[in-house]
C-alpha positions as CSV (number, residue, x, y, z in Angstrom):
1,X,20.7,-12.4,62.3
2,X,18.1,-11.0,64.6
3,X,20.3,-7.8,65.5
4,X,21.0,-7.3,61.7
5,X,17.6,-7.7,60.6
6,X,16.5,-5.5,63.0
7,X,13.1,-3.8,62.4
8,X,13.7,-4.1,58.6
9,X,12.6,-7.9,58.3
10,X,9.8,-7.3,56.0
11,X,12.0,-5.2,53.4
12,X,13.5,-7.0,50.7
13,X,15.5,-3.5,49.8
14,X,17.6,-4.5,53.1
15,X,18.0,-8.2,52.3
16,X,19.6,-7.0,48.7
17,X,21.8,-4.6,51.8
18,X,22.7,-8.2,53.7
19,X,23.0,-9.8,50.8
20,X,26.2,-8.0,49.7
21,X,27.4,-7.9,53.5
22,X,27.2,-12.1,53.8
23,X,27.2,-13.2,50.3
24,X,23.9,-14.9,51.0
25,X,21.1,-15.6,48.6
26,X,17.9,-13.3,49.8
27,X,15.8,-16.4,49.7
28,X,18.4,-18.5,52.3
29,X,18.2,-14.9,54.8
30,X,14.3,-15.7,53.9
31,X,14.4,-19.1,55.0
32,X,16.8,-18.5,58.1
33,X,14.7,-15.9,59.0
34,X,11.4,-18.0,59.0
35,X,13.6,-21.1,60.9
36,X,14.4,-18.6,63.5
37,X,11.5,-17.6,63.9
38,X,12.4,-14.0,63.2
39,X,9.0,-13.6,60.5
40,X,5.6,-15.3,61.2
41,X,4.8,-18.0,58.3
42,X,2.8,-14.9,57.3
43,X,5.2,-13.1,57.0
44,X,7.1,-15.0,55.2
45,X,4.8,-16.1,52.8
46,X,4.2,-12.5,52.0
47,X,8.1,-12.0,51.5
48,X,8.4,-15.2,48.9
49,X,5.1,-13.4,47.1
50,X,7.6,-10.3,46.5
51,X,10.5,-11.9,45.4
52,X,8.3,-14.2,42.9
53,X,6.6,-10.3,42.0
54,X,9.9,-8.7,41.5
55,X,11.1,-11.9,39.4
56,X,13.8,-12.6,41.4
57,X,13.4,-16.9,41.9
58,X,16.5,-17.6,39.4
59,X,18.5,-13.7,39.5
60,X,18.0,-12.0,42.3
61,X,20.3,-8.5,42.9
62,X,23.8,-8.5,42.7
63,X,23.9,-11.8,41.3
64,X,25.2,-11.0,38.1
65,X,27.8,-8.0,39.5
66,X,29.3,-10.1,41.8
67,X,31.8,-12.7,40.5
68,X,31.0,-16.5,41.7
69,X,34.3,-17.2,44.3
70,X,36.8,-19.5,43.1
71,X,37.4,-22.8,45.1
72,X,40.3,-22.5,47.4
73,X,40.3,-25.2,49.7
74,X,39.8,-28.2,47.4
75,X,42.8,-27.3,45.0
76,X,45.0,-26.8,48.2
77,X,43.6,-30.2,49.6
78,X,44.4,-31.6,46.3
79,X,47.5,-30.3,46.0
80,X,48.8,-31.5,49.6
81,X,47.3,-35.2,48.8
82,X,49.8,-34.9,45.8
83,X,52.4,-33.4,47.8
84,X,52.3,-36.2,50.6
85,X,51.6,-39.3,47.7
86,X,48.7,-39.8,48.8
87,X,46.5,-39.2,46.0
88,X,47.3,-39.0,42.1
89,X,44.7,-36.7,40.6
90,X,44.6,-39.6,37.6
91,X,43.0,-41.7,40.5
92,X,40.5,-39.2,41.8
93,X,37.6,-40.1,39.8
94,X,37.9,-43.9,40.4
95,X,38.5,-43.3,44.1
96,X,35.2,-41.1,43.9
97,X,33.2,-44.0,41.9
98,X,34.1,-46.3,44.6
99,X,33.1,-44.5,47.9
100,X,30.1,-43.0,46.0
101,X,29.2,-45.4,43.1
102,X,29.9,-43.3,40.3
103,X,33.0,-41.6,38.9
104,X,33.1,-37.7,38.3
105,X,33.9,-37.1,34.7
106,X,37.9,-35.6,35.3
107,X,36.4,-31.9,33.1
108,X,33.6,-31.4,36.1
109,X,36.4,-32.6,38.9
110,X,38.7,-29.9,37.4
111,X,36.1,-27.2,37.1
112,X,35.0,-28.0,41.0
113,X,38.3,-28.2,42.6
114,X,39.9,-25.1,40.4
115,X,43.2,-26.8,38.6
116,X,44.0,-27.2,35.1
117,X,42.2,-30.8,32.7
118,X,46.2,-31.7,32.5
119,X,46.4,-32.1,36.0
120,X,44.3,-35.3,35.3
121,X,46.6,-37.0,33.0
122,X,45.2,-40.3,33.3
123,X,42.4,-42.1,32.0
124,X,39.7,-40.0,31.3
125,X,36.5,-41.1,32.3
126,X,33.0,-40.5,30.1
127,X,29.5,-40.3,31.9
128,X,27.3,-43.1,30.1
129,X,24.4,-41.7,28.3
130,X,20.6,-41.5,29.9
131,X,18.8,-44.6,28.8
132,X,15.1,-44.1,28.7
């Protein structure tokens, strides 16, 4: 990072430029920056003060001309588990609520890993509703 960044640490114009190289948020090549030691706290106080200015805390550039990646490695690690009979994708959620204490509603485990709602073709499993 410190031969990329170069003398251009302090220009958010050349994050946006490393930003479409790596795929990185600007504010994670701000924070890296800072943990390396790369910008003074100074520095990169002044840097977060810019990108609050230029209003770019929730959008920043190339966020919205870039297309998000689709998951790759979680439907093929699905899809071997199913291959070797190790795992049913009906069980997923249940497996999940066990090891983690709550089960993954099958829509948001299909959205995650990349495959089809039909892949989950067994019970479907609701959250339960916020109780206040």
């Amino acid at each position: 990072m410190k031969k990329t960044l170069g003398t251009d640490k302090l220009d958010l114009k050349h994050y946006v430029f490393l930003k479409n190289h790596w795929h990185v948020s600007i504010a994670a090549m701000l924070y890296r920056a800072r943990d390396l030691n790369l910008v003074t706290a100074d520095e990169y106080l002044k840097l977060q003060k810019k990108l609050s200015y230029r209003q770019w805390r929730k959008v920043e550039p190339l966020d919205l001309n870039t297309p998000s990646p689709k998951p790759v490695l979680l439907k093929q690690s699905l899809d071997l588990l199913m291959q070797q009979n190790i795992l049913d994708p009906s069980e997923l959620s249940h497996e999940l609520g066990i090891k983690y204490g709550t089960p993954f509603p099958n829509e948001i485990l299909a959205e995650v890993i990349g495959v089809d709602l039909s892949q989950f073709s067994g019970e479907i499993v609701q959250l339960k509703p916020l109780v206040k």
